[in-house]
One Martini backbone bead per residue (centre of mass of N, CA, C, O) as a GRO file, in nm:
protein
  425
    1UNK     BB    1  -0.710  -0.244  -3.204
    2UNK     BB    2  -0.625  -0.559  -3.202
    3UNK     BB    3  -0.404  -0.507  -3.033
    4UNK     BB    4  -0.551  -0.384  -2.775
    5UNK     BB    5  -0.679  -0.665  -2.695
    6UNK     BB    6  -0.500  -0.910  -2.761
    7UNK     BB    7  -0.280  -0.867  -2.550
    8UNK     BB    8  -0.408  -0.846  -2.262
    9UNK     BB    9  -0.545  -1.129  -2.330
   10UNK     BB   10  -0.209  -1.279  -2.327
   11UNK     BB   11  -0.137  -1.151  -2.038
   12UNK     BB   12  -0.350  -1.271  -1.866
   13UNK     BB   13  -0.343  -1.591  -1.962
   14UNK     BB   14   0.000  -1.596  -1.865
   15UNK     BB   15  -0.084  -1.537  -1.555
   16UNK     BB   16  -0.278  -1.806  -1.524
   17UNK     BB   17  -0.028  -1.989  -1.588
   18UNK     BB   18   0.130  -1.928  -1.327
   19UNK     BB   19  -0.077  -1.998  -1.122
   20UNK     BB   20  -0.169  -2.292  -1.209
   21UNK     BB   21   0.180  -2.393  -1.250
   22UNK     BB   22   0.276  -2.286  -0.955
   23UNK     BB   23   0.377  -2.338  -0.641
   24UNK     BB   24   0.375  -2.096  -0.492
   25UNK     BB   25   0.013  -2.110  -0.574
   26UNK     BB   26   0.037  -2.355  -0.381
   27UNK     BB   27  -0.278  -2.407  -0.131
   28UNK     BB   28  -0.486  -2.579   0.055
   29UNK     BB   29  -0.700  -2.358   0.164
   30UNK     BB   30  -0.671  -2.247  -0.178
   31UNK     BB   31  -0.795  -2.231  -0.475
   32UNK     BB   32  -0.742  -2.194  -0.795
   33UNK     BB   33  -1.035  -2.045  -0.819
   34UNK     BB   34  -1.022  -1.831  -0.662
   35UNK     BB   35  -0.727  -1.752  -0.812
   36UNK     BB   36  -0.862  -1.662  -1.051
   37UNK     BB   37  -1.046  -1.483  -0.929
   38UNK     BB   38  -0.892  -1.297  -0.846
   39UNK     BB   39  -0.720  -1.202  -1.062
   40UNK     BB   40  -0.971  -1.131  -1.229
   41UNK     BB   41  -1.033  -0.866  -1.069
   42UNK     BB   42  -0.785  -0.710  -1.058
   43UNK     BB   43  -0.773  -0.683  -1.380
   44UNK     BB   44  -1.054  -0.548  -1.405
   45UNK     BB   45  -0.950  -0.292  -1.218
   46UNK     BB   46  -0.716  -0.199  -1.372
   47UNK     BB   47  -0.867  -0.126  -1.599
   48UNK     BB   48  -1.092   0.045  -1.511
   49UNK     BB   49  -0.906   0.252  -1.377
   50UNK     BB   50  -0.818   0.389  -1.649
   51UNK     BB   51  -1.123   0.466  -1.751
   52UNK     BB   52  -1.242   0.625  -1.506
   53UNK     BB   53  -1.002   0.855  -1.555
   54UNK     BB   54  -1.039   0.923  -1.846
   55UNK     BB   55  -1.375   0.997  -1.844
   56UNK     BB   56  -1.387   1.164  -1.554
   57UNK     BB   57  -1.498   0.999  -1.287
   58UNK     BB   58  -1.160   1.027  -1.221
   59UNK     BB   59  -0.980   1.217  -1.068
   60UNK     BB   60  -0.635   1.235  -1.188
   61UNK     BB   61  -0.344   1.199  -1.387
   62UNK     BB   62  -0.118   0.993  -1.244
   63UNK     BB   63  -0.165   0.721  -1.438
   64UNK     BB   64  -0.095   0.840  -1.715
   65UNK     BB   65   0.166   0.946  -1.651
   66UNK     BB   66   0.333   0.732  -1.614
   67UNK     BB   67   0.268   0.598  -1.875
   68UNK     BB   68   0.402   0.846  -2.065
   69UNK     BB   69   0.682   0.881  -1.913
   70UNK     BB   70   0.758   0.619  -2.000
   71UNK     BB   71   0.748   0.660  -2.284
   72UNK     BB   72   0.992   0.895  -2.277
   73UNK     BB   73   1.204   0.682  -2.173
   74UNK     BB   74   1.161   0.468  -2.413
   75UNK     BB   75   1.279   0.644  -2.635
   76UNK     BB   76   1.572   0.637  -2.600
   77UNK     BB   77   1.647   0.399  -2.684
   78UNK     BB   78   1.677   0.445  -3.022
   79UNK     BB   79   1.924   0.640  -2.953
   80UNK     BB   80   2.017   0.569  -2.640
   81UNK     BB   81   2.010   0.352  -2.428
   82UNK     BB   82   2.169   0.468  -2.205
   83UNK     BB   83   1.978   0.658  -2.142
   84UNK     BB   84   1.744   0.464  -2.051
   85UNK     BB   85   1.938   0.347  -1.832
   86UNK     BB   86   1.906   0.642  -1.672
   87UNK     BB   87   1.649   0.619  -1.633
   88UNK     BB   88   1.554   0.395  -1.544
   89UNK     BB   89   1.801   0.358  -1.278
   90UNK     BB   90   1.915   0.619  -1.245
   91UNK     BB   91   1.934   0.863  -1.082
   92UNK     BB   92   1.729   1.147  -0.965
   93UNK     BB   93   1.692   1.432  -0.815
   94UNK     BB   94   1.880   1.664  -0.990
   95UNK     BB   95   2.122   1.941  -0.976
   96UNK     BB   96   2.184   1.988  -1.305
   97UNK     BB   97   2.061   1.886  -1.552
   98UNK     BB   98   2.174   1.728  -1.822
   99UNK     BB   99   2.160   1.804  -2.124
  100UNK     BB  100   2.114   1.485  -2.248
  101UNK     BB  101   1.842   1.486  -2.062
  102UNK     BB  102   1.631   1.747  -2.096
  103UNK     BB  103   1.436   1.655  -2.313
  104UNK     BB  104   1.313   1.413  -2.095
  105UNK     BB  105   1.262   1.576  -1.849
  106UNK     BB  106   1.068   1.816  -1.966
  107UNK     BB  107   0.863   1.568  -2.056
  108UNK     BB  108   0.821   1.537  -1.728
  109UNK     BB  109   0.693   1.523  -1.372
  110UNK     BB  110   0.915   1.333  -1.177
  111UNK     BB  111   1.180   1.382  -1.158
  112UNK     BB  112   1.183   1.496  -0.843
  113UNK     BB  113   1.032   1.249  -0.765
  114UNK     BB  114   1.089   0.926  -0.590
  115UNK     BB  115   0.829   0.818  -0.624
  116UNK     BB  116   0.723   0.849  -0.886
  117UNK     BB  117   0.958   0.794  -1.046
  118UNK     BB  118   0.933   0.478  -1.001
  119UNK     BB  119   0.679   0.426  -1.178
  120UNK     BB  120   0.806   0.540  -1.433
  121UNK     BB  121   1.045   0.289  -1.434
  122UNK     BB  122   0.836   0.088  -1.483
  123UNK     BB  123   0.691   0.168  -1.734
  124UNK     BB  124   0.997   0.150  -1.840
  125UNK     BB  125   1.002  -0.171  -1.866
  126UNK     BB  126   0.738  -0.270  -1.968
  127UNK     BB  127   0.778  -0.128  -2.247
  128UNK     BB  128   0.940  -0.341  -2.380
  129UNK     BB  129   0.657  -0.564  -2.379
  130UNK     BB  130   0.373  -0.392  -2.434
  131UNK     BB  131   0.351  -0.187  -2.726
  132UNK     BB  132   0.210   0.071  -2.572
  133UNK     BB  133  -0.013  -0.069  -2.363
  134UNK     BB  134  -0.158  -0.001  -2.100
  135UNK     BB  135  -0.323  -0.266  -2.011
  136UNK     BB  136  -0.092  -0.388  -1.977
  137UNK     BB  137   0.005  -0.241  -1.727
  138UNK     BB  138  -0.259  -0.325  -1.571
  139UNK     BB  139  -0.167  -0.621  -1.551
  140UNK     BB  140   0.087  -0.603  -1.390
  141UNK     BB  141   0.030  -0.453  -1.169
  142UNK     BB  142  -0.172  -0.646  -1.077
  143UNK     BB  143  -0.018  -0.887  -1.033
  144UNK     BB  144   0.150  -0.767  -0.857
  145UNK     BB  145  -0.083  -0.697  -0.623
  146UNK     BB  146  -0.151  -1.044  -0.596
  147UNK     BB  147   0.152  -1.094  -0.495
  148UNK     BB  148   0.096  -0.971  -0.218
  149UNK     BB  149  -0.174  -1.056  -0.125
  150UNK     BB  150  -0.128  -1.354  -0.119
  151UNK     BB  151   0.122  -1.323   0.077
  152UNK     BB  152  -0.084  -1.235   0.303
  153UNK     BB  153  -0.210  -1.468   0.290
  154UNK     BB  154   0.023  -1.661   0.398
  155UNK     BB  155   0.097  -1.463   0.678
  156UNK     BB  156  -0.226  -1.553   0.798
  157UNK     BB  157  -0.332  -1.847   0.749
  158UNK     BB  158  -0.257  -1.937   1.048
  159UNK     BB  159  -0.396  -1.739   1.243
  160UNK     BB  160  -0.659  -1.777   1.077
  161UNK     BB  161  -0.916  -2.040   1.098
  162UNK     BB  162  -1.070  -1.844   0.903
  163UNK     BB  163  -1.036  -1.818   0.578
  164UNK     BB  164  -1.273  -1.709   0.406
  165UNK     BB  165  -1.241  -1.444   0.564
  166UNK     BB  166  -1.047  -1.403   0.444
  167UNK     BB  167  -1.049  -1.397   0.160
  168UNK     BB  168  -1.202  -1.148   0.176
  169UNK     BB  169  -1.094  -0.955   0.241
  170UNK     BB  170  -0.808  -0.960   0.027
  171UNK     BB  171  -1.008  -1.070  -0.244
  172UNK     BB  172  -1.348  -0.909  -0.186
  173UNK     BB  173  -1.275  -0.625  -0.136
  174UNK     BB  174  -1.367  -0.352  -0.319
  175UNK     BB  175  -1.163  -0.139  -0.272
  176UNK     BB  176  -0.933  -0.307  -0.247
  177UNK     BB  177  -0.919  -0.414  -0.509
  178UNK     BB  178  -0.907  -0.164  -0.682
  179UNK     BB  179  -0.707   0.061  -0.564
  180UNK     BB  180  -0.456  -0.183  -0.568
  181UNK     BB  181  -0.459  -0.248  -0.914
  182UNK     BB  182  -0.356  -0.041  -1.057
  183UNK     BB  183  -0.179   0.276  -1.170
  184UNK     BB  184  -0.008   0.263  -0.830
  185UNK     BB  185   0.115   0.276  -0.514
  186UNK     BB  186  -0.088   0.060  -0.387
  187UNK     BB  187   0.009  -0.185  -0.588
  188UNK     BB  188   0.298  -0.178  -0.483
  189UNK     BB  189   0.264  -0.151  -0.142
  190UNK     BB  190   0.082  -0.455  -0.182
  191UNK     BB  191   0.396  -0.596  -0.291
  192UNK     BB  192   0.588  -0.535  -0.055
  193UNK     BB  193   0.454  -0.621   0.197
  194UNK     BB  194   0.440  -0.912   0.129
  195UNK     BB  195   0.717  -0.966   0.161
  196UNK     BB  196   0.794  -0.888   0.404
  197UNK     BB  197   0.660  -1.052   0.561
  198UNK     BB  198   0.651  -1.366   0.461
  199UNK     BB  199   0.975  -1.360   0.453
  200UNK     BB  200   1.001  -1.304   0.763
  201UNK     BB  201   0.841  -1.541   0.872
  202UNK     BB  202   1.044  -1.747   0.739
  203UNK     BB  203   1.307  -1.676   0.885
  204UNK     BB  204   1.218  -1.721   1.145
  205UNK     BB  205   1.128  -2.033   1.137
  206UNK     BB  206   1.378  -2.138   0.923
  207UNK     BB  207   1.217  -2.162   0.614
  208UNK     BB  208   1.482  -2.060   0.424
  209UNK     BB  209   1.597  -1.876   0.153
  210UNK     BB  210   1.747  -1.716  -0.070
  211UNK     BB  211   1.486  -1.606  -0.168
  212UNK     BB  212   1.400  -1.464   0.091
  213UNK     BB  213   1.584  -1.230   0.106
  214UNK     BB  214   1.555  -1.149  -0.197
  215UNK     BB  215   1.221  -1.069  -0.132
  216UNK     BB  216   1.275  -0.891   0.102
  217UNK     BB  217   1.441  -0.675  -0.026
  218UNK     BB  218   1.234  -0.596  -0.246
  219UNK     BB  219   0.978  -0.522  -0.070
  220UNK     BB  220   1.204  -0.260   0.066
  221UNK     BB  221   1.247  -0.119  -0.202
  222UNK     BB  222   0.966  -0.071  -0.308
  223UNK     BB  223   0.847   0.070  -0.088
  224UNK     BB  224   1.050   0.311   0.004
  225UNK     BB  225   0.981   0.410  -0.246
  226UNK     BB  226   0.651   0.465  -0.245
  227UNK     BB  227   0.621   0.413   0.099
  228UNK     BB  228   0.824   0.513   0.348
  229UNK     BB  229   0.632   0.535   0.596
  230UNK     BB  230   0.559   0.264   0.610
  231UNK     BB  231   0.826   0.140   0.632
  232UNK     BB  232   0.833   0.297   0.962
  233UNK     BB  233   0.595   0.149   1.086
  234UNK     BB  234   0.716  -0.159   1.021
  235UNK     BB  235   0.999  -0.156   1.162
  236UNK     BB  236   0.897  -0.197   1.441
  237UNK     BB  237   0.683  -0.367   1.462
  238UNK     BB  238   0.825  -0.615   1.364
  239UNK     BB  239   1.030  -0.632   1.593
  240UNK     BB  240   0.804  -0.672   1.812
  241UNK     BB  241   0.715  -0.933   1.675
  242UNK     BB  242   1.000  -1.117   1.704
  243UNK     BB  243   1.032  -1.088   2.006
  244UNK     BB  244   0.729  -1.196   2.080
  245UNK     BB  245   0.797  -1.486   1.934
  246UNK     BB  246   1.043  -1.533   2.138
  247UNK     BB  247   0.899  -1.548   2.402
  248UNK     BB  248   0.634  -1.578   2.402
  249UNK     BB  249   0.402  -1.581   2.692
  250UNK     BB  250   0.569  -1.411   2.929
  251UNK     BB  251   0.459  -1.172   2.782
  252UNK     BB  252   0.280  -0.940   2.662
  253UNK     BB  253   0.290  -0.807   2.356
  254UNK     BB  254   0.189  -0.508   2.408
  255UNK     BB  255   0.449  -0.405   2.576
  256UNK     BB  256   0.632  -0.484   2.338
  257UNK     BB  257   0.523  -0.246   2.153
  258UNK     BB  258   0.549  -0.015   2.335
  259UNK     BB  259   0.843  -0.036   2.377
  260UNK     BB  260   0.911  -0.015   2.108
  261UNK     BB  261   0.740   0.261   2.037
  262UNK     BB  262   0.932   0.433   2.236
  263UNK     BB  263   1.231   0.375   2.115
  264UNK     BB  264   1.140   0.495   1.813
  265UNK     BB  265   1.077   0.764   1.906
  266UNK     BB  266   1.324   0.870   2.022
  267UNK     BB  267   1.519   0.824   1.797
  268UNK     BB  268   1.373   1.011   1.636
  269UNK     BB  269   1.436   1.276   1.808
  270UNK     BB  270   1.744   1.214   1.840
  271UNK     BB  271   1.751   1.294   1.508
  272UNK     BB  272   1.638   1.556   1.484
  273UNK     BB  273   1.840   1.696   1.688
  274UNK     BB  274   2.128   1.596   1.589
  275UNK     BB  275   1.980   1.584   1.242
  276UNK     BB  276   1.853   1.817   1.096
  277UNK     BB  277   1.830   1.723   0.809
  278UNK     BB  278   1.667   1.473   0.971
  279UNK     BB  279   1.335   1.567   0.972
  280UNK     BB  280   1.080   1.416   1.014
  281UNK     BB  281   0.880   1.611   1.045
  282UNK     BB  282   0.918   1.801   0.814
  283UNK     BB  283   0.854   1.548   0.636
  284UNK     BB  284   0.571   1.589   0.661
  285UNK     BB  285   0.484   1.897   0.616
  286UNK     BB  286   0.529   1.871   0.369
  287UNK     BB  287   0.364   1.682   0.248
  288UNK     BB  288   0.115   1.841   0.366
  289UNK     BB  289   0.180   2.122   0.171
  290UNK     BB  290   0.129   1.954  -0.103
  291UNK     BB  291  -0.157   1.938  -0.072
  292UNK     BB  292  -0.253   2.209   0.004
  293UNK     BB  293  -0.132   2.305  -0.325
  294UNK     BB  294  -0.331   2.164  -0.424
  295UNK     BB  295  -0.563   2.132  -0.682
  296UNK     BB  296  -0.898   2.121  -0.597
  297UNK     BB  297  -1.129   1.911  -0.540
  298UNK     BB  298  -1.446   1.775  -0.529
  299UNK     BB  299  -1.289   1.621  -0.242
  300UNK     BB  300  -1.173   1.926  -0.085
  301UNK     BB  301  -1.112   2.019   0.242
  302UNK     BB  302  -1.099   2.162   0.561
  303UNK     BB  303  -0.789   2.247   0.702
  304UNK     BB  304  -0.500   2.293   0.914
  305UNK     BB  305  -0.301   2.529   0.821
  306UNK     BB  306  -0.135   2.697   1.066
  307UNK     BB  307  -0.046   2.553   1.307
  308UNK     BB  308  -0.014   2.543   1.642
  309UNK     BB  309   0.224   2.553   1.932
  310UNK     BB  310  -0.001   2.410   2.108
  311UNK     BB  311  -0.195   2.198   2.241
  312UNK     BB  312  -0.408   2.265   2.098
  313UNK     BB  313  -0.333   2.266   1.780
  314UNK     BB  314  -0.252   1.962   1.814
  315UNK     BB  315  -0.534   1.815   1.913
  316UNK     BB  316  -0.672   1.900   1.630
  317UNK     BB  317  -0.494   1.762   1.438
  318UNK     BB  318  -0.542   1.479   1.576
  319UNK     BB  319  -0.852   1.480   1.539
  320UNK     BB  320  -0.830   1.493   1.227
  321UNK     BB  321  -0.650   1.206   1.184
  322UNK     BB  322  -0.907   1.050   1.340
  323UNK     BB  323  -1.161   1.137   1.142
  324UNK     BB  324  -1.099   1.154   0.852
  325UNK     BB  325  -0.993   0.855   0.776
  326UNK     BB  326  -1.289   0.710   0.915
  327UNK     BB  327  -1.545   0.882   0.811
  328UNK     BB  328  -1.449   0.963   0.516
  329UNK     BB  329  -1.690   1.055   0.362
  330UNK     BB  330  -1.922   1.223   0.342
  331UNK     BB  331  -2.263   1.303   0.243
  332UNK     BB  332  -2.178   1.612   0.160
  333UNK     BB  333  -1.950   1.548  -0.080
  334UNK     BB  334  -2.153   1.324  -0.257
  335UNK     BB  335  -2.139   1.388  -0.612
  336UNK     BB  336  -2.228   1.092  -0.731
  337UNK     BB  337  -2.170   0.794  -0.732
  338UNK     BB  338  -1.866   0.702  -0.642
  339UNK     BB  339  -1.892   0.816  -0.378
  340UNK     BB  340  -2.136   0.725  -0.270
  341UNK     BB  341  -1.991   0.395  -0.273
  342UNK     BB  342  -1.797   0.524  -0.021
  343UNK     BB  343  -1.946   0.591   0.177
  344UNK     BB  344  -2.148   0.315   0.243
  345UNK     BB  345  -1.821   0.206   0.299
  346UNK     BB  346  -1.755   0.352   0.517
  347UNK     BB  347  -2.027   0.245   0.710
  348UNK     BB  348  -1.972  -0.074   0.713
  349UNK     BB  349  -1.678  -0.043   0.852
  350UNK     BB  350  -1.791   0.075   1.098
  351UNK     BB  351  -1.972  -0.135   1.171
  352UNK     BB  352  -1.837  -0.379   1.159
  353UNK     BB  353  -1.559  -0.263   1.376
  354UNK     BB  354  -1.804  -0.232   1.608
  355UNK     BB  355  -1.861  -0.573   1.613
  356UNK     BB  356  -1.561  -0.669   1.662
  357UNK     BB  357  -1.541  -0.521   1.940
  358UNK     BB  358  -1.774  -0.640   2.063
  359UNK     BB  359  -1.613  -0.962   2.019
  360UNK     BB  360  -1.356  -0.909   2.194
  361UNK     BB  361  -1.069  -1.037   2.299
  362UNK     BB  362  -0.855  -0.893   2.509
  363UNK     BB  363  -0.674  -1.097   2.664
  364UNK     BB  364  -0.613  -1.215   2.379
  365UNK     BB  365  -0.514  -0.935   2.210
  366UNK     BB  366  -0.238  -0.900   2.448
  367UNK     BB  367  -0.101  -1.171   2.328
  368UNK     BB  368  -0.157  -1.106   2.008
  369UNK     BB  369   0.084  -1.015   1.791
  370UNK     BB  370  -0.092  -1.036   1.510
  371UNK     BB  371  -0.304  -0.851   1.612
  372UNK     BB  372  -0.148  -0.579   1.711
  373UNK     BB  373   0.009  -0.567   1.437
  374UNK     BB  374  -0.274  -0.524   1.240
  375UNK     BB  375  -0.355  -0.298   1.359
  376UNK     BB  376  -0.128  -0.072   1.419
  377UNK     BB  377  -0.079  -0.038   1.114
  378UNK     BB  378  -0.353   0.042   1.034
  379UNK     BB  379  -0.367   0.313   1.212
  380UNK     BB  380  -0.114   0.454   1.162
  381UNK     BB  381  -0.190   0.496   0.874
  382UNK     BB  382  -0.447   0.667   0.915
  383UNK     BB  383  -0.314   0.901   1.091
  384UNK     BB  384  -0.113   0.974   0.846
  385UNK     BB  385  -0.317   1.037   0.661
  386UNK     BB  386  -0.464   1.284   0.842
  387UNK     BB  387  -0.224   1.457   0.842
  388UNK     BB  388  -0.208   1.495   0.526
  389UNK     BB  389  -0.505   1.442   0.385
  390UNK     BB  390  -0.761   1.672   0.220
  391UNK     BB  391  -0.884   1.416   0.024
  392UNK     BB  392  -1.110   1.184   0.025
  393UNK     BB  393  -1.048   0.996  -0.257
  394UNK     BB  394  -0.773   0.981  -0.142
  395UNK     BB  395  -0.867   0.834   0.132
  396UNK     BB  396  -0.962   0.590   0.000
  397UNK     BB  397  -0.727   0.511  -0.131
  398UNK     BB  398  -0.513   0.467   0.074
  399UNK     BB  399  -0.674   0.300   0.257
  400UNK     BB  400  -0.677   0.030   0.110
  401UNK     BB  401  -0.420  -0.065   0.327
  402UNK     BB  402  -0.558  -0.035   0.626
  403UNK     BB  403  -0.847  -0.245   0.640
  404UNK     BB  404  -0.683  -0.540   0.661
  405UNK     BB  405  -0.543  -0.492   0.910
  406UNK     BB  406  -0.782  -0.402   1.124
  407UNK     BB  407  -0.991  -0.698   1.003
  408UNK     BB  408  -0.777  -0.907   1.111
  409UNK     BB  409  -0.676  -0.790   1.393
  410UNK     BB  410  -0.996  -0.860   1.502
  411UNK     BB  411  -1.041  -1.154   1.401
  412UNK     BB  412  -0.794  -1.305   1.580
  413UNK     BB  413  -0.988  -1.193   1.869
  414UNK     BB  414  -1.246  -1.365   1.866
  415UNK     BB  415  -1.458  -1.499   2.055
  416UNK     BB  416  -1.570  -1.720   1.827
  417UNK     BB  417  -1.258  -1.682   1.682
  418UNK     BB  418  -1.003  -1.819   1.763
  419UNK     BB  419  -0.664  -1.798   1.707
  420UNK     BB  420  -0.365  -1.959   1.551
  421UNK     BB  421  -0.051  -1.839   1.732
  422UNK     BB  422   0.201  -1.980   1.678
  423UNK     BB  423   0.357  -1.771   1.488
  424UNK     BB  424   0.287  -1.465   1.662
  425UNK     BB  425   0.415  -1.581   1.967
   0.00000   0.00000   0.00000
């Protein structure tokens, strides 16, 4: 028991003496004191995150899956090395699985998922180091998390005057917070997010190090493998970004966003028509019929089971696309407190993005890269995620990572505070 406080404890203060003591978390506009508050946001948010899904206040089991399969497969270590190497690095997602490995595969949940089985690679890495303390691992995920955000923040913080503004959203955004902290997809994907924002931003700039590409690659590997869609979403959008800023002011952005965005569509259909195996559209609709096939919580709703095939159909999913993830919670969905905290919060965000609209400066929107490139991938995960997930809770846990780029995007180009887009035009 005093092992279970006081390790979690010394892994706490380990990463506070990195944040303290590394050039890299050293940033003239950000000071040691906020990033050590955000940063203790973060892992006490990973910590509540494990305890109330243990006690049953958020459904789903899929944080603590992770943390014992991850233990499944470091057993293997004092049998097996080799084995604890292939279950821990080497391909999952194969059949017949050998022999010598259904022992482990049986006795765990994700094997044949490779978004989730990554994340069970992960705390099988981590539990080398852990001593089997749920904790340590909520506090690495943490870690992992704040370096994302970081990153994130230095890759807004020149396009952005107002500091402080940005330093909340980033950083004091209780959704945000508390969501992307975890052991789960969203602290992965918003440390994919960091890393290559900033180290592509870097590599543009000209200011790279070797170490920005092997950051670049690694935030691409870990990406791709648990949101795959998202890496699919920033891949033209980046593209749209260094065209427009190599093109300078000469062209509006919006213009370059579209045209790569219709040449990226073309590909996507004539991937999908001449490589029938890659079906991009099928591998939407899998995902979507996963969820349906989930078996419902307290806060999943009814969507469209069988679309139509012809306009109407169409019309109704994307309605549902564009309202599910930006409206729900409803208030007659919550029941408990913490739905209740969910609605509140997401009609406040409501009110927000409809004052930054109200403020925003469209002539200066259409010409910056910077705000075009985060409004629309913020979007695009919204529309994405209202088309395949049909319960609440979970687009709340999803939305936590598409609301800091909608409010900083809308934030960049504000009649009263224009951006400083030398870096993003």
């Amino acid at each position: 028991m005093i092992q279970e406080i006081i390790v979690p404890i010394a892994y706490f203060l380990f990463f506070l003496l990195i944040i303290g003591n590394t050039r890299f978390f050293t940033c003239s506009s950000v000071s040691k004191t906020i990033l050590f508050v955000a940063f203790s946001l973060k892992a006490f948010c990973a910590i509540l995150y494990g305890y109330l899904f243990r006690s049953g206040l958020l459904t789903g089991d899929d944080t603590y899956l992770y943390f014992y399969n991850g233990n499944v497969v470091y057993g293997a270590l004092k049998s097996n090395p080799l084995v604890y190497l292939q279950l821990a690095l080497g391909a999952n997602d194969f059949k017949p699985v050998p022999q010598h490995l259904l022992m482990y595969t049986d006795n765990m949940h994700f094997w044949f998922d490779k978004a989730n089985y990554f994340l069970v690679r992960l705390n099988a890495l981590i539990r080398l180091f852990s001593f089997g303390i749920y904790n340590v691992h909520a506090i690495v995920f943490s870690f992992l998390s704040f370096i994302g955000i970081y990153n994130l923040y230095l890759f807004f913080e020149s396009r952005l005057n107002n500091k402080r503004l940005l330093q909340f959203i980033l950083f004091g955004i209780p959704s945000v917070v508390f969501w992307t902290s975890g052991i789960h997809k969203e602290a992965i994907t918003i440390f994919g997010l960091g890393l290559i924002l900033y180290n592509l931003d870097r590599i543009s700039m000209k200011k790279y190090s070797v170490g920005s590409f092997l950051f670049l690659f690694t935030g691409v590997f870990f990406l791709g493998y648990v949101r795959f869609y998202s890496l699919m979403i920033l891949f033209p959008l980046a593209i749209a970004m260094l065209i427009s800023k190599s093109l300078k002011p000469r062209i509006p952005s919006i213009f370059i966003y579209l045209l790569t965005g219709c040449v990226f569509i073309l590909i996507a259909i004539l991937i999908d028509v001449l490589s029938p195996e890659i079906n991009l559209m099928k591998e939407l609709f899998i995902r979507r019929d996963y969820f349906l096939r989930t078996i419902p919580g307290n806060m999943t709703f009814p969507i469209i089971t069988n679309v139509p095939h012809n306009l109407s159909g169409y019309s109704e999913l994307a309605m549902e696309a564009i309202v599910n993830p930006i409206l729900r919670p409803f208030p007659s969905e919550c029941k408990g407190y913490l739905p209740v905290l969910a609605c509140v919060e997401t009609w406040m965000f409501i009110g927000v993005i409809f004052y930054l609209l109200c403020t925003l400066d469209f002539k200066s929107f259409i010409r910056n890269s910077g705000a075009i490139f985060s409004v629309l991938f913020g979007l695009s995960t919204l529309f994405l995620i209202g088309l395949i997930v049909n319960n609440s809770g979970a687009i709340v846990r999803y939305r936590s990572i598409a609301i800091p780029f909608i409010l900083i995007g809308l934030c960049l180009s504000r009649k009263e505070t224009q951006a400083n887009d030398v870096n993003s035009n």
